[in-house]
N, CA, C and O atoms as a MOPAC input file, in Angstrom:
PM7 MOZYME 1SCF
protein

 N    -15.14600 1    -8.42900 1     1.59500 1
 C    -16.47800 1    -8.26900 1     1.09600 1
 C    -17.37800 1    -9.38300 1     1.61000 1
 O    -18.54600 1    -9.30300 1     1.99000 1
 N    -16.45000 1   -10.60600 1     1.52600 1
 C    -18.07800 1   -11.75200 1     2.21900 1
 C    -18.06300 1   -10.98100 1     3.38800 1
 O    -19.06100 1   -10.27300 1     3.52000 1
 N    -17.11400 1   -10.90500 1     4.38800 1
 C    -17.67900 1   -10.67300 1     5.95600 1
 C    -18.95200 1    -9.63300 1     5.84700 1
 O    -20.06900 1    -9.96700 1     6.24200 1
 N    -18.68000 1    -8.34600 1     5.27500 1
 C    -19.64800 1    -7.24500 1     4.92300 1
 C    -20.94800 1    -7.79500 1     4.38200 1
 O    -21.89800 1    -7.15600 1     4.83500 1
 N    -21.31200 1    -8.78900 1     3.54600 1
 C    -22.54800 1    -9.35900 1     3.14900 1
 C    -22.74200 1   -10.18500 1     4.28000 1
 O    -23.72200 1    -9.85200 1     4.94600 1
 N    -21.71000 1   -11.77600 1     4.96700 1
 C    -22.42400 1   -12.52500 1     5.84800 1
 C    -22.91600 1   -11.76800 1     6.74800 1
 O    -24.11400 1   -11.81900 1     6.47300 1
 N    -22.77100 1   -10.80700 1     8.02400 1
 C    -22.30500 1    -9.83700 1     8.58000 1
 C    -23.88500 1    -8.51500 1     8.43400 1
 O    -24.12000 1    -7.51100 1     9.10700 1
 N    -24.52300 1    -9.03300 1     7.46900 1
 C    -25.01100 1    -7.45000 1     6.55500 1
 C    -24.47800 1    -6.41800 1     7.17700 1
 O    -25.06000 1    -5.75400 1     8.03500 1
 N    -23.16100 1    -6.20500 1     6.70900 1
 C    -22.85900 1    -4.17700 1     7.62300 1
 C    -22.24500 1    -3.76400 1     6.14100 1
 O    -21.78600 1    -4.26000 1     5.11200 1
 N    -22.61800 1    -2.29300 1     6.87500 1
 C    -22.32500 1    -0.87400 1     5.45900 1
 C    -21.00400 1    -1.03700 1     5.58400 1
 O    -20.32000 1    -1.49500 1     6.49900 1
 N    -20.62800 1    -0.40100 1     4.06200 1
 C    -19.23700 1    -0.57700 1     4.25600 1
 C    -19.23900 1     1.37300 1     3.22900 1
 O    -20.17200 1     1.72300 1     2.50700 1
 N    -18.25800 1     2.04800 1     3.44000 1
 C    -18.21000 1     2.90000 1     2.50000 1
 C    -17.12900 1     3.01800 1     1.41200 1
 O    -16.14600 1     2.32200 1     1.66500 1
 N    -17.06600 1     3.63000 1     0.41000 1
 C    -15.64600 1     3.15400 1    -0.49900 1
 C    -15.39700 1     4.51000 1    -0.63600 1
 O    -16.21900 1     5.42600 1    -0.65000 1
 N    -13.84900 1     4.57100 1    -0.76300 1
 C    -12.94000 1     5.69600 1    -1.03200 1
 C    -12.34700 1     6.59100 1    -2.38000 1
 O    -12.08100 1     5.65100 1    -3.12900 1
 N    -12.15500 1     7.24100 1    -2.77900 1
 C    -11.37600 1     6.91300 1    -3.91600 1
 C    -10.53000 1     8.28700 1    -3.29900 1
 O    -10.95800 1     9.39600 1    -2.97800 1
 N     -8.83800 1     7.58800 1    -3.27200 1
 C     -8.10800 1     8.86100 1    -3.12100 1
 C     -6.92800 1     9.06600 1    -4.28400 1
 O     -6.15800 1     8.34800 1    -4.92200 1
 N     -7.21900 1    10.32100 1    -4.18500 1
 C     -6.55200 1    11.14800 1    -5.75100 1
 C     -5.05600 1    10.68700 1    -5.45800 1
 O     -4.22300 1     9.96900 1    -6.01000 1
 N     -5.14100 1    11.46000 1    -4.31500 1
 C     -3.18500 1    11.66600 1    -4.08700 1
 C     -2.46500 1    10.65900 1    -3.24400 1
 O     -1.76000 1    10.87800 1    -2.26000 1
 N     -2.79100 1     9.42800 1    -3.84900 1
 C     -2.59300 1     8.82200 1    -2.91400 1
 C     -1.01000 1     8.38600 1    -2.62500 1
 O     -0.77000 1     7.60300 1    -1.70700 1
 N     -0.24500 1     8.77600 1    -3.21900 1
 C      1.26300 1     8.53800 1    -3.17700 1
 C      2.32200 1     9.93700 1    -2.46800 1
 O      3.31300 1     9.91500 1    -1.73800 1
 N      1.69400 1    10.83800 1    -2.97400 1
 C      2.01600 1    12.23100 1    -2.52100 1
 C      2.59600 1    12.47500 1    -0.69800 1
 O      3.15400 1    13.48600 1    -0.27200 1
 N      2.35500 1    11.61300 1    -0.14800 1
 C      2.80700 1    12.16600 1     0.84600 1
 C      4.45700 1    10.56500 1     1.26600 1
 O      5.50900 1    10.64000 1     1.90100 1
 N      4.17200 1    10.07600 1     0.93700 1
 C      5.46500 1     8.71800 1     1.13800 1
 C      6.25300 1     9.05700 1     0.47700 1
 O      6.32400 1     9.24400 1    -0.73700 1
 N      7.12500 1     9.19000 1     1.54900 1
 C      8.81600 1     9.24500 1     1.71400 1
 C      9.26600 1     8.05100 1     0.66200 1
 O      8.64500 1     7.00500 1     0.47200 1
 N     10.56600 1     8.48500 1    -0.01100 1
 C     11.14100 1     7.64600 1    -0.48600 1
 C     12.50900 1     7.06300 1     0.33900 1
 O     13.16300 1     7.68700 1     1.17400 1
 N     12.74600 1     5.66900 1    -0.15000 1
 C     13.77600 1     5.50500 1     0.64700 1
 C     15.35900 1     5.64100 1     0.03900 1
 O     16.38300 1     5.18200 1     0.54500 1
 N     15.29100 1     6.02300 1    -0.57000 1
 C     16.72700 1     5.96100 1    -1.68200 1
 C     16.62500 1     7.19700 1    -2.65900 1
 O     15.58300 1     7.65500 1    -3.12600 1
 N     17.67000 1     7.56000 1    -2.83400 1
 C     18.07000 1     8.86000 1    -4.09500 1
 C     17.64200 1     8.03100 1    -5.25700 1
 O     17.95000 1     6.94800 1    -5.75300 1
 N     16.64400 1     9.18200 1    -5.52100 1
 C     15.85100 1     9.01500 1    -6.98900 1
 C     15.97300 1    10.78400 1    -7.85600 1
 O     15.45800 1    11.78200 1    -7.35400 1
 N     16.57300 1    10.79600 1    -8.87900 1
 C     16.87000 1    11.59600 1    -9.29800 1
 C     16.15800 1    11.75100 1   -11.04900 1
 O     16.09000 1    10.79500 1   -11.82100 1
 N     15.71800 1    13.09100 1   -11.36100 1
 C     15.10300 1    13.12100 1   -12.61800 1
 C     15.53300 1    13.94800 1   -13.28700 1
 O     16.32800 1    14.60800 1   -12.61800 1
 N     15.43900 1    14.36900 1   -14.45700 1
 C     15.43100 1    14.89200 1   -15.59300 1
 C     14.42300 1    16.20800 1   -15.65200 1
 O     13.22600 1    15.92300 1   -15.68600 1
 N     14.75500 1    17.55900 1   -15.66700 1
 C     13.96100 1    18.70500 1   -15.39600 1
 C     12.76200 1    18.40900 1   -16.56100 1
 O     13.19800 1    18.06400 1   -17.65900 1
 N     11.04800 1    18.53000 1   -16.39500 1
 C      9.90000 1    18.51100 1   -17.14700 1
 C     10.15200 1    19.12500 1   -18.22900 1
 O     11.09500 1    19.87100 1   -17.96400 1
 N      9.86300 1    19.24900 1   -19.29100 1
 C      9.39200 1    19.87100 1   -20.46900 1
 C      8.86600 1    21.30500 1   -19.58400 1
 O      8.05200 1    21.50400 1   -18.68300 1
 N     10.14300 1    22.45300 1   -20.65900 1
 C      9.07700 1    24.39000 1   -19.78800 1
 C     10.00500 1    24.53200 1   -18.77000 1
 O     10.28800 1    25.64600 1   -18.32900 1
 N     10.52400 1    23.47400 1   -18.34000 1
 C     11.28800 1    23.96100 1   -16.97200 1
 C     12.96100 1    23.39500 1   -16.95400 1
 O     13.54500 1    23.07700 1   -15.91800 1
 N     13.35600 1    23.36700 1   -17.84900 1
 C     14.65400 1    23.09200 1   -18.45600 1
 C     15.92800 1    24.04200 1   -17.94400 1
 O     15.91800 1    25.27000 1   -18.02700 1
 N     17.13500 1    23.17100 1   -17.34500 1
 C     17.79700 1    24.55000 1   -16.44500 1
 C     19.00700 1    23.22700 1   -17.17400 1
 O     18.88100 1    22.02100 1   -16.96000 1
 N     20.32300 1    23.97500 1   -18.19100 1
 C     21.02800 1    23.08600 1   -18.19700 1
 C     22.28700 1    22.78700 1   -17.00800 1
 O     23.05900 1    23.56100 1   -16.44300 1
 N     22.12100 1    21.45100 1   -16.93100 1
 C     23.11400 1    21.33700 1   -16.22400 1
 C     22.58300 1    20.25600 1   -14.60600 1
 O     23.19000 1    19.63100 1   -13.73600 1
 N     21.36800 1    20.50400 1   -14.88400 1
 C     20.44800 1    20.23800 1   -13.52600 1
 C     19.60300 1    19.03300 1   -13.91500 1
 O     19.16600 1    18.71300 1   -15.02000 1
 N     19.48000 1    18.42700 1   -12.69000 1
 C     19.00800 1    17.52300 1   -12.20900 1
 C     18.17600 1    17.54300 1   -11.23400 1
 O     18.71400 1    18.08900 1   -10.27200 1
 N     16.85100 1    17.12900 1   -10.94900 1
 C     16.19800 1    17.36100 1    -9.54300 1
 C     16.27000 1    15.45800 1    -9.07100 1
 O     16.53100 1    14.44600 1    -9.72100 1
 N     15.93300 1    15.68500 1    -7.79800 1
 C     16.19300 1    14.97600 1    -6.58700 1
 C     14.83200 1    14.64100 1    -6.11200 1
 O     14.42700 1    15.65200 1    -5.53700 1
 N     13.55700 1    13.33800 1    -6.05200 1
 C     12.38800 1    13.41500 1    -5.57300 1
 C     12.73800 1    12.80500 1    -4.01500 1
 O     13.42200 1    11.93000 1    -3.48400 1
 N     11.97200 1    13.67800 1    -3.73500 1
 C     11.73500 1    13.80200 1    -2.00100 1
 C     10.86700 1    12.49300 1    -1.64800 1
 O     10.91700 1    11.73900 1    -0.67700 1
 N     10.05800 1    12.50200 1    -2.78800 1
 C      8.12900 1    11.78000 1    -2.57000 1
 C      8.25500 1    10.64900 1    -3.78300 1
 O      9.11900 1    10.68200 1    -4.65900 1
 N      7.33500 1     9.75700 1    -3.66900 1
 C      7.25000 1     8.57200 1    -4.70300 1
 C      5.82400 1     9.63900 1    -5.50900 1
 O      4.91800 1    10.42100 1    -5.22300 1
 N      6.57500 1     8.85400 1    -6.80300 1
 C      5.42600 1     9.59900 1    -8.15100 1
 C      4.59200 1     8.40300 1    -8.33100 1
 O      4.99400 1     7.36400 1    -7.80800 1
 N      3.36600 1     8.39100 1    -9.06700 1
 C      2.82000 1     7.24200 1    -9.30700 1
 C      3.45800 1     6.46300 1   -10.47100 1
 O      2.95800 1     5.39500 1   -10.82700 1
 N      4.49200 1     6.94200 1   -11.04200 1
 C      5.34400 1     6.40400 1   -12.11800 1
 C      6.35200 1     4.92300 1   -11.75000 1
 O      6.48000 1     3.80900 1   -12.25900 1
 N      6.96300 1     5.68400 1   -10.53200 1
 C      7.85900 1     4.76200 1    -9.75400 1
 C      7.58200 1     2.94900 1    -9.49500 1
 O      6.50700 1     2.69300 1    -8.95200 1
 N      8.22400 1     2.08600 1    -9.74900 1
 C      7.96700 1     1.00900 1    -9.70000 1
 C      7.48100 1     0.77800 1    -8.13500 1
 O      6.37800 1     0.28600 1    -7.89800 1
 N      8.30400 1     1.13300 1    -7.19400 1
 C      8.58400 1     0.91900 1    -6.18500 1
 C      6.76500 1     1.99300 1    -5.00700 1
 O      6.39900 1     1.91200 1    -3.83500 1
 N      6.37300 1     2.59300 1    -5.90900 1
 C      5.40600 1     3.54500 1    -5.08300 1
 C      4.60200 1     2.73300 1    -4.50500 1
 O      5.09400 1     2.59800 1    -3.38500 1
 N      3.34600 1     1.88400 1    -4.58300 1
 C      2.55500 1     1.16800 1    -4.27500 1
 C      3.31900 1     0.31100 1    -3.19500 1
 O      2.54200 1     0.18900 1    -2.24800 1
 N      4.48400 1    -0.32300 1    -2.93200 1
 C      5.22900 1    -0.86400 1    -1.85800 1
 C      5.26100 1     0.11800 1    -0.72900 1
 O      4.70300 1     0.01700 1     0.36400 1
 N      6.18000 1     1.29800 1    -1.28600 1
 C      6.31900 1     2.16100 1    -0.39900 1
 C      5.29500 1     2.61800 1     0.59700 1
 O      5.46900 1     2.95400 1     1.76800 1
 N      3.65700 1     2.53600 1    -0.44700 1
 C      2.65100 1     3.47900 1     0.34900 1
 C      2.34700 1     2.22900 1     1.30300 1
 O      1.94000 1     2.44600 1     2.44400 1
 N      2.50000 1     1.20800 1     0.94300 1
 C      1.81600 1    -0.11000 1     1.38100 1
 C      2.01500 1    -0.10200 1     2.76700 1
 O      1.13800 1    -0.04000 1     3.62900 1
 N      3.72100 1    -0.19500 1     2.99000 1
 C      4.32700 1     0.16100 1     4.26300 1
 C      4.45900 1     1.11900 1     5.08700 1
 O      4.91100 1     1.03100 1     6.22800 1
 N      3.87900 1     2.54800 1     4.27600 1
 C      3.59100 1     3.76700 1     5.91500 1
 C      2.45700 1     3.55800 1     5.86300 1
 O      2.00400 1     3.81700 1     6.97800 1
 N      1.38300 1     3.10100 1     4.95700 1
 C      0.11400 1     2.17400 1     5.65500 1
 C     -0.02700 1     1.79400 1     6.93500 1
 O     -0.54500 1     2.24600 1     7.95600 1
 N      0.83400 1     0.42700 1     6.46000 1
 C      1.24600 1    -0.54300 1     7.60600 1
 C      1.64500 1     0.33400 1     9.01000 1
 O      1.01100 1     0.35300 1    10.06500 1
 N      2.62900 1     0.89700 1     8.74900 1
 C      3.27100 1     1.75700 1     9.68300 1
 C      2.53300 1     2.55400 1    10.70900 1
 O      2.81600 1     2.62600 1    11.90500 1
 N      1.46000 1     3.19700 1    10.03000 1
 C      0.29500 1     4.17200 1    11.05500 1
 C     -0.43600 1     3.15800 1    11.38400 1
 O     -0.58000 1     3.20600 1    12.60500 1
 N     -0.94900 1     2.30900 1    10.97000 1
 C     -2.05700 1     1.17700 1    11.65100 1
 C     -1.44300 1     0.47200 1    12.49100 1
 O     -2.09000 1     0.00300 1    13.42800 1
 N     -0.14200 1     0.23000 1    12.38700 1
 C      0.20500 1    -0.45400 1    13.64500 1
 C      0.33100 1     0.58000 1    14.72100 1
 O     -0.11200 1     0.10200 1    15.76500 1
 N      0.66000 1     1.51900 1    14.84600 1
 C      1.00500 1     2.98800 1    15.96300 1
 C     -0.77000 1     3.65400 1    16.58600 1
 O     -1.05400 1     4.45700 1    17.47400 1
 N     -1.62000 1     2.86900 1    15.63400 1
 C     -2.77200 1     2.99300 1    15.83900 1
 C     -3.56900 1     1.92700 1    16.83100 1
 O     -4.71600 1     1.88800 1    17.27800 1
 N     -2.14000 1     0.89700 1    16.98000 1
 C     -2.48400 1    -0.38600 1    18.09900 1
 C     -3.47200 1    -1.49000 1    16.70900 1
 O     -4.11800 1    -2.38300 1    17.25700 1
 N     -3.57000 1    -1.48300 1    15.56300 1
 C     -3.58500 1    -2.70500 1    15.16700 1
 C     -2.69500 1    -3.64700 1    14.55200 1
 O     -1.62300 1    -3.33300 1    14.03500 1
 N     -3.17400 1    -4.83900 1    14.62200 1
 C     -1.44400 1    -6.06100 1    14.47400 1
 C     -1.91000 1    -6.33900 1    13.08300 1
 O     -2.98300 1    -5.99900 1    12.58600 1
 N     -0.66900 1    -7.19500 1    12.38100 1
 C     -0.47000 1    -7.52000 1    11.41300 1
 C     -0.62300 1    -9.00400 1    11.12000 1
 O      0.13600 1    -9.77600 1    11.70600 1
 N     -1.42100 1    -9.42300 1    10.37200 1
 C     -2.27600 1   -10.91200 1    10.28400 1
 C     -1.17900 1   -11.28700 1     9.80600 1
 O     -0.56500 1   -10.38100 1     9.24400 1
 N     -0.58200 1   -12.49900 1     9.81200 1
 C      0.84600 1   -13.33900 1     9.34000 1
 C     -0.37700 1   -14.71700 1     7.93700 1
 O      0.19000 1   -15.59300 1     7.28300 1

């Protein structure tokens, strides 16, 4: 934000809904069928990080990271 004020340039802001929905998880994460959708015996398997997950916000952090670098930008140390 200072650079954007010293700088005076527009900046625009985002707000994204889904923002976890598409990151891969890296490890078997397994749940408990929802309330309505009850099958005994069963267990489902998430493919995707929920916004519940401790671990989601890391996860998204890093295929972030991941496309911006494949996009040719580096990573400030």
């Amino acid at each position: 934000m200072v650079i954007i004020i010293k700088f005076d340039l527009e900046t625009v802001q985002f707000n994204v809904i889904n923002t976890f929905i598409y990151t891969l998880i890296d490890r078997d994460i397994f749940i408990k069928t929802p309330p309505g959708y009850h099958t005994p015996g069963k267990v489902l398997k998430l493919l995707k990080v929920l916004y519940s997950l401790r671990r989601s916000p890391f996860l998204w952090q890093r295929n972030l990271t991941n496309i911006f670098e494949e996009l040719g930008f580096k990573v400030i140390p």
